[in-house]
N, C-alpha and C positions, 0 to 999 in steps of 0.2 A: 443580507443572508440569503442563501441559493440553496435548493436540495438537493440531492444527488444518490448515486446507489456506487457501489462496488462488484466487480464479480472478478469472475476467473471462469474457465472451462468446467467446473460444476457448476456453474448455471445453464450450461448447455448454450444452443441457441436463441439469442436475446430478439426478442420484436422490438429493437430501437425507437418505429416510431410509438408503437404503446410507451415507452417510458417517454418520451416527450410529449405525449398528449396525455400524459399523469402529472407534469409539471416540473419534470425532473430536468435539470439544466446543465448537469454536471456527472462524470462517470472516473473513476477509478478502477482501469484496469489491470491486471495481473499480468507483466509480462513475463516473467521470468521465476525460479526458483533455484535455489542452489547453486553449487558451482558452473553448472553445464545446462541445465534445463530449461526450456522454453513454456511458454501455457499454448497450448496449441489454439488457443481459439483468439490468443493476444491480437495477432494482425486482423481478422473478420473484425472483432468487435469495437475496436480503434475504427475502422473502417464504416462500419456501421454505424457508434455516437456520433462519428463525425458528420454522416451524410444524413443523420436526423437532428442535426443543428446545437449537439452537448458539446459542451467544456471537455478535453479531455485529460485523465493524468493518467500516472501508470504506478503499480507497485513489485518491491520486490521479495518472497517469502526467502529468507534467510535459513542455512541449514549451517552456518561458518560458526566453524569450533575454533578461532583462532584470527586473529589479525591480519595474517597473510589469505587464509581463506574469504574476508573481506572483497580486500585485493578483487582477488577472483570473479566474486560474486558481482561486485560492482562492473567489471567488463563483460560479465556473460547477460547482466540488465541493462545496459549501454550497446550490445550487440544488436538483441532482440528487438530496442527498440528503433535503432537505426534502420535494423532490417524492413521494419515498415514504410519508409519514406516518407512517415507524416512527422507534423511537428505536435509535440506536445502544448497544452495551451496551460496547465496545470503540473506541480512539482509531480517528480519521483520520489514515491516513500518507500523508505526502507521495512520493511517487519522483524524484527532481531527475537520476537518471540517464537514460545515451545509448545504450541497450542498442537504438537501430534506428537511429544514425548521425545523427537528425535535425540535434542542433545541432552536433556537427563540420560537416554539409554546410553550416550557415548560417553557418560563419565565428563560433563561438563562444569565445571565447577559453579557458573552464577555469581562473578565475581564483579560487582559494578562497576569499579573502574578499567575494568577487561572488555566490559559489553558497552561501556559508551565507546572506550575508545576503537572499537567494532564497528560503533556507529559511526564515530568522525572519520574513521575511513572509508568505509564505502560512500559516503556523502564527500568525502575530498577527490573521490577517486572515479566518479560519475563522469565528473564535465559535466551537470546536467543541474539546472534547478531541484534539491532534493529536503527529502523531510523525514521525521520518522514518524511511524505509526505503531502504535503499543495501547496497550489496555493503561487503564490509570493504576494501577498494580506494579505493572512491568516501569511506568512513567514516574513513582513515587520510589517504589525497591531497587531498582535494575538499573534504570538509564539515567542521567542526571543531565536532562534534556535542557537545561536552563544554561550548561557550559557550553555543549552544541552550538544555538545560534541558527536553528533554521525553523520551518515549517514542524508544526507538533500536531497530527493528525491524533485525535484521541478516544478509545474505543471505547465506550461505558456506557450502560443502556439507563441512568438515571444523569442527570445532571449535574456539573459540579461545578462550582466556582473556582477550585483552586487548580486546575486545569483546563482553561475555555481553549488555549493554541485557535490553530489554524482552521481545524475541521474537528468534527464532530460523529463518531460514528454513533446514532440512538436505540439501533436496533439491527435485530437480523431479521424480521419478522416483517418488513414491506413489501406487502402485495401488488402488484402491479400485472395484470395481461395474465392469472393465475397463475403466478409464479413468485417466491420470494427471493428479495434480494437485502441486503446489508444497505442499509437507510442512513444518510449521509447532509451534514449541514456545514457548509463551507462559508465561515464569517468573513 
């Protein structure tokens, strides 16, 4: 078991080597969002884990009301990370959650067998080693991640036996170099 953190460009400017000399071994970055959108800080900080000696993966936040927007999504997080010229050492997860409201306001229905199969497409439609990442909520209601077949990245800040997957998010609340970041255990 190895720890790690996650960001995206609200963490700002990351001191890569402070999180490696915290012990952290492994980074889950945010490349991309939605149809079209990039994390601006995706290549610096790919760049940065990598040249303070972290594991890298990458994630994608999801705004796809729709199968075809899938599609989409999957080649605009396949762009992004192409665009970097590095290689990933660690899956692509997907994020098919509503943690900012978007598709309840769009009238989305939350129909499980709609949202996994959301998921098996952007994971078919990557070319990329991929996984999904969800809260145990989203992982028990939503997704029926066990038809899947990949990486189950899993967000819950107490621990649970009936979802261990792949990784482990335990926290938001990891301090490191005075800053916090999404606290990560990869089995």
């Amino acid at each position: 078991m190895i720890k790690g953190i996650d960001v995206s460009h609200h963490n700002g400017v990351v001191d890569w080597q402070a999180v490696a000399a915290a012990g952290i071994e492994f980074a889950i970055i945010r490349s991309s969002y939605g149809l079209q959108s990039k994390d601006g800080m995706f290549e610096q900080n790919v760049i940065g884990a990598k040249a303070a000696g972290l594991k890298v993966g990458a994630y994608h936040y999801s705004y796809a009301l729709s199968v075809e927007d899938a599609i989409h999504e999957a080649k605009n997080c396949r762009e992004a990370i192409d665009s970097t010229g590095q290689l990933l050492e660690l899956p692509v997860f997907f994020d098919m959650e509503d943690a900012d409201g978007y598709k309840r306001r769009k009238g989305f229905a939350f129909n499980p067998v709609e949202i996994t199969a959301m998921c098996k497409t952007f994971i078919c439609n990557i070319g990329l080693d991929c996984g999904i990442y969800a809260s145990y909520s989203w992982l028990t209601d939503y997704i029926d991640w066990r038809s899947i077949g990949c990486a189950v990245w899993n967000a819950q800040w107490s621990q649970s036996d009936d979802i261990k997957g792949y990784m482990w998010q335990y926290t938001d609340k990891l301090e490191i170099g005075g800053k916090l970041f999404d606290g990560n255990i990869k089995y």
